[in-house]
Each structure stands twice: as structure tokens, then as C-alpha cells.
C-alpha positions as CSV (number, residue, x, y, z in Angstrom):
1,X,-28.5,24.9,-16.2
2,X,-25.0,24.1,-17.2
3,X,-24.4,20.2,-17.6
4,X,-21.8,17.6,-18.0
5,X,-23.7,14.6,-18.6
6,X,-20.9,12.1,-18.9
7,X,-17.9,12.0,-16.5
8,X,-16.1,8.8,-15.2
9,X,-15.0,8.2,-11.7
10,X,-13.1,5.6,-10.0
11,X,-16.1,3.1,-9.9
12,X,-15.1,2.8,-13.7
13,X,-11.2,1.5,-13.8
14,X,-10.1,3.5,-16.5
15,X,-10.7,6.6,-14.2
16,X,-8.6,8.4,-11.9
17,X,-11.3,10.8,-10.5
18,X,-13.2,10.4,-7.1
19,X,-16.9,11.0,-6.7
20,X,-16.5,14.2,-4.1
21,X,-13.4,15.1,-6.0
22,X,-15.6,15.5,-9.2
23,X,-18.2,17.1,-7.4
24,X,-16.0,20.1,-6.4
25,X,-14.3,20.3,-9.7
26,X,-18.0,20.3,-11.4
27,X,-18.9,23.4,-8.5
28,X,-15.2,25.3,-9.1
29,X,-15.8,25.6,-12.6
30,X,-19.0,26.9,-12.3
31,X,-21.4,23.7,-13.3
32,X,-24.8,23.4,-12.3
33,X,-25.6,19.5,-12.8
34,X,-23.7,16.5,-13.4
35,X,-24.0,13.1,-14.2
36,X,-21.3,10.8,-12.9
37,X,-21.7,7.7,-15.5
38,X,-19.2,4.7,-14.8
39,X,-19.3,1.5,-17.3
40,X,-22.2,-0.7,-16.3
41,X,-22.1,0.3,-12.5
42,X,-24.4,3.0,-10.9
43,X,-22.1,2.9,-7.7
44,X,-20.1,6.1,-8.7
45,X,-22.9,8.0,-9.6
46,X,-25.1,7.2,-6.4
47,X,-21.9,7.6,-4.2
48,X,-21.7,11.0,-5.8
49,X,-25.6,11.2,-5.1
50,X,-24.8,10.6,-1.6
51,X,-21.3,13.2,-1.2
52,X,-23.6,16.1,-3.2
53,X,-26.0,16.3,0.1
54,X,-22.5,18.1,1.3
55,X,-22.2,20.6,-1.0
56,X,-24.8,23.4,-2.1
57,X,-25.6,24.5,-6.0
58,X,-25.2,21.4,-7.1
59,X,-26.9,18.7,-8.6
60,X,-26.0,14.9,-9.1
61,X,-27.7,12.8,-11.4
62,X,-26.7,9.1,-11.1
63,X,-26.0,7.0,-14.1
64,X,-23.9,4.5,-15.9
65,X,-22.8,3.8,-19.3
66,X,-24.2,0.7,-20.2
67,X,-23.0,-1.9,-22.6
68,X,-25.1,-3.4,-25.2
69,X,-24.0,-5.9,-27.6
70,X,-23.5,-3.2,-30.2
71,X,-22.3,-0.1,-27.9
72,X,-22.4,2.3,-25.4
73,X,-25.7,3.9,-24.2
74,X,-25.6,6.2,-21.4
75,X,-28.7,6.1,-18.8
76,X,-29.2,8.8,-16.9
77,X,-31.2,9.1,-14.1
78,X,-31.1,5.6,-12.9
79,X,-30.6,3.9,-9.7
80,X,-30.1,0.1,-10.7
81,X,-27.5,-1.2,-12.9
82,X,-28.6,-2.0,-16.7
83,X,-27.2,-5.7,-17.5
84,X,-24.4,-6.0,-19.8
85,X,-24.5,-7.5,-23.5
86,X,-28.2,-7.0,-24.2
87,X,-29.2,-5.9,-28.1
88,X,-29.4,-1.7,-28.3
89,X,-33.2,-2.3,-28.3
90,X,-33.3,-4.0,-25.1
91,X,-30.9,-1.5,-23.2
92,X,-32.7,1.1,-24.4
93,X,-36.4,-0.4,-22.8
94,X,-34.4,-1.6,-20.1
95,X,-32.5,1.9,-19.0
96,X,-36.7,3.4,-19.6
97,X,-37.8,0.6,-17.3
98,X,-35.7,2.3,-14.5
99,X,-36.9,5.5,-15.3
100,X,-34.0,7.1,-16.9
101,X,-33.3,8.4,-20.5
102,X,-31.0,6.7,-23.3
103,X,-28.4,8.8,-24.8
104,X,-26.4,7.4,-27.6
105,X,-22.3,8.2,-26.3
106,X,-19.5,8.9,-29.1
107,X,-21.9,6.7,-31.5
108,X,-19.3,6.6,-34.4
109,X,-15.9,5.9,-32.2
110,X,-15.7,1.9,-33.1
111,X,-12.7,2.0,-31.3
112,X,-14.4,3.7,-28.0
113,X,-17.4,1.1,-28.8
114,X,-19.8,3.2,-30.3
115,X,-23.3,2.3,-31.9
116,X,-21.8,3.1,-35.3
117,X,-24.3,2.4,-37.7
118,X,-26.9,0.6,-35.3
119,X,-27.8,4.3,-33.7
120,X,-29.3,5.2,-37.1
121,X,-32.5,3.8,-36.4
122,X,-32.4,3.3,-32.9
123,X,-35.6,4.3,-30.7
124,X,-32.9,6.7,-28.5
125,X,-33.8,9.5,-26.1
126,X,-30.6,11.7,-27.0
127,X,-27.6,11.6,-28.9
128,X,-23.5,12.9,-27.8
129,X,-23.1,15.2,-30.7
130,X,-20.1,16.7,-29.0
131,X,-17.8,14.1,-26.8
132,X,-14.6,15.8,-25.6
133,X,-12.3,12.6,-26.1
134,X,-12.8,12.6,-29.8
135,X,-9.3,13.1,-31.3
136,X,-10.9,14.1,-33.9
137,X,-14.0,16.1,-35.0
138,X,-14.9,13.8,-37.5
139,X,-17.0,11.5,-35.1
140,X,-18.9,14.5,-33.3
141,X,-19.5,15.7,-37.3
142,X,-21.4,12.9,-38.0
143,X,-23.2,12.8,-34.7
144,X,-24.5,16.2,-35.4
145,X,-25.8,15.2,-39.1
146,X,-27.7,12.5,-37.7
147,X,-29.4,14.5,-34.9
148,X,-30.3,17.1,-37.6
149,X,-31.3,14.9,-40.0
150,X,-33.3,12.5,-37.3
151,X,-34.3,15.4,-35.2
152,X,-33.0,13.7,-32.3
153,X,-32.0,15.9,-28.9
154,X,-28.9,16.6,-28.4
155,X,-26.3,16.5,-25.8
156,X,-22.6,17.8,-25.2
157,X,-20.2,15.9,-22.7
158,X,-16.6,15.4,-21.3
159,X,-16.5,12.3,-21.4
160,X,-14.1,12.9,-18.2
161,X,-11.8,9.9,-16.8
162,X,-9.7,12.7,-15.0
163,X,-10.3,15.6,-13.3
164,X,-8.6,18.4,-15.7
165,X,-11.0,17.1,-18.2
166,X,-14.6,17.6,-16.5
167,X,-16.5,20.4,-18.3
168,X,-14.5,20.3,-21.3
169,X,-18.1,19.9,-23.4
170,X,-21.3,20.6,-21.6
171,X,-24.3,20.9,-22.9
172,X,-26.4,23.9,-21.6
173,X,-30.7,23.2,-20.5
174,X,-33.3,24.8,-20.6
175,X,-34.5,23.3,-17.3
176,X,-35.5,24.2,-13.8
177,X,-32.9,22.8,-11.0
178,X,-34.5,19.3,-10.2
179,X,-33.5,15.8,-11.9
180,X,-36.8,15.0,-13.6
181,X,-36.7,18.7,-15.3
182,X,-33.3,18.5,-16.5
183,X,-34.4,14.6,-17.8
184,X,-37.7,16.1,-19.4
185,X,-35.8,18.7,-21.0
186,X,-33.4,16.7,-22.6
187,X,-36.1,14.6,-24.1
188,X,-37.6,17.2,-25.4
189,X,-34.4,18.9,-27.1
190,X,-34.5,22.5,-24.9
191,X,-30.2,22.0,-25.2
192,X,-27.3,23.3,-26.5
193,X,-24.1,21.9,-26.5
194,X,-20.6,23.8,-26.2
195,X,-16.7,23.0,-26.1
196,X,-13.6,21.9,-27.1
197,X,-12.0,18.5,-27.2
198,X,-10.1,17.5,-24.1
199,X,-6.5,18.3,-25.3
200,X,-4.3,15.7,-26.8
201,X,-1.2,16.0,-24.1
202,X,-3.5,15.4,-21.4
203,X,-5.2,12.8,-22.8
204,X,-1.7,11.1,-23.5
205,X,-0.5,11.7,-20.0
206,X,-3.2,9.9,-18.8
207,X,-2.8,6.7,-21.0
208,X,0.8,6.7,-19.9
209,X,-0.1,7.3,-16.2
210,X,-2.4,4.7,-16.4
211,X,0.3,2.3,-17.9
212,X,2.7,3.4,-15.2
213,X,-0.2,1.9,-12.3
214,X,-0.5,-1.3,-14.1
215,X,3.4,-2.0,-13.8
């Protein structure tokens, strides 16, 4: 099952991209599952939940990237929003709580609001050891040593806030076509990630469009 487990949609203001738009980007470039993760809101992802029931080969897994007083945690698989601001600890119980899984995004971006140094010893599900909006491979580099080194499961992700950009990293599971597989399978490492970083023109034609909106 080929995943993008992080993409943005226009639940999240810093995205251009539509739930149903997403979902047939996601089934024109061939994924099988996606998670549509908007900043401390589940409404894109279960409005994506909702527009998927129109489309076949496709899965939607609603989530949200939550933000805890230290960073940004992404829960899949949940259905209720996570509140805002509460330690990495509590996030994590919380996002578990609702059923869902805790995956560490772009830990060491402190500009993007990653957990930096507080994901060392965090109790997390998964970690982004590829994010496509890393400038950089610096950041993913040292997501991958800590995985290694903590045995953690890892993930690959777009990070998407545009269409264009959807599928850039996905991580690949060893999982049978149902939401609770693909989250069991996570949890239990059957992944492999893949990609490239989102490339640097589009990511600046973005900002600028973005800038242009706001005028």
C-alpha cells in the first residue's frame, strides 16, 4: 500500500489544495491511501473521508497535525480534534485516547516547529524520517539516526500544502487495504519510505502566491 501520510488541505490556511481535489491527485498518481492532516483540525481529513465514498481504490484516513507546546505531532486515524498547547506527553496519550497513532513530523525543523530535542525520548508511535519540504536533507538525516538508533517506525511524507506536491515522499506498507491495518502496520515498522524533496521553485511560487492572496 502506497501512502502519503501528511498532506494539507484548505482546512489548514497555509494550503491551497481541496479535499476532493487531493483525493484525485492522490488516485492520478497512483496512491493507494492517504492521510489528509490539517493543523489542529480534523475537518479536512473527515471531509476528505466523506468525498472518498465517491471515488474507488482509494483510502482516506482522517487526521490533523496537532500542536503541542513543544511541536508538531501528527495523529492519524482520528476523528476528534486534539487540543492545542498541551506538553508532547499529553498529545501523544491524548491523540491514543482517540484511537489513532502519534507520528513525530519534521522533528528537527525549529523553524517548521518541530520536537527538536524533546522527540528524543518521547513515547511516539512513528517518526517523518523523510518530509518533502525539507530544504535541506540535514533535518530528514537526523530523523533517520534517531529511528535507527531508537528503533522507532518510520514514515515518509509530502508534507503537501499544494497539489503538485502530493506524493513527493510516501512511505510504502506492508498492510492490507483497511485503516486499522495500515495503522497496525505502522506501529509495528512493516514501512519503507521513498522520494525526493518537493522542489525549491515550487515551493517558492507558493510562498509568493500566498503573499499575493494576503494583499
Amino acid at each position: 500500500m502506497i501512502l502519503d501520510p501528511h498532506i494539507h488541505s484548505t482546512y489548514s490556511k497555509d494550503s491551497t489544495a481541496k479535499p476532493r481535489d487531493i483525493i484525485k491527485r492522490a488516485i492520478t498518481i497512483g496512491l493507494d491511501v492517504i492521510a489528509v492532516a490539517d493543523h489542529d483540525t480534523t475537518k479536512g481529513g473527515l471531509t476528505a473521508l466523506k468525498e472518498s465514498k465517491d471515488f474507488k481504490d482509494i483510502l482516506v484516513i482522517p487526521a490533523a497535525e496537532v500542536t503541542s507546546s513543544k511541536g508538531h505531532i501528527v495523529a492519524l486515524g482520528i476523528r476528534e480534534d486534539v487540543e492545542r498547547g498541551m506538553s508532547p506527553e499529553e498529545t501523544v496519550e491524548a491523540i491514543r485516547d482517540l484511537g489513532g497513532i502519534a507520528v513525530a513530523a519534521h522533528p528537527f525543523v525549529r523553524y517548521r516547529d518541530g520536537l527538536c530535542d524533546h522527540v528524543k525520548k518521547l513515547d511516539i508511535d512513528a517518526i517523518e524520517t523523510m518530509n518533502s519540504r525539507y530544504v535541506f536533507g540535514y533535518s530528514n538525516w537526523r530523523a533517520k539516526n534517531l529511528a535507527v538508533k531508537r528503533e522507532l517506525p518510520q514514515v515518509g511524507s509530502s508534507d503537501a500544502h499544494f497539489l503538485g506536491a502530493i506524493g513527493s515522499c510516501i512511505t510504502d506498507v506492508d498492510s492490507d487495504p483497511s485503516e486499522g491495518a495500515v495503522l497496525d502496520a505502522i506501529k509495528a515498522g512493516k514501512t519503507n519510505v521513498f522520494g525526493d524533496r518537493t522542489p525549491l521553485p515550487l515551493i517558492v511560487k507558493e510562498v509568493i502566491n500566498k503573499k499575493i492572496k494576503k494583499l
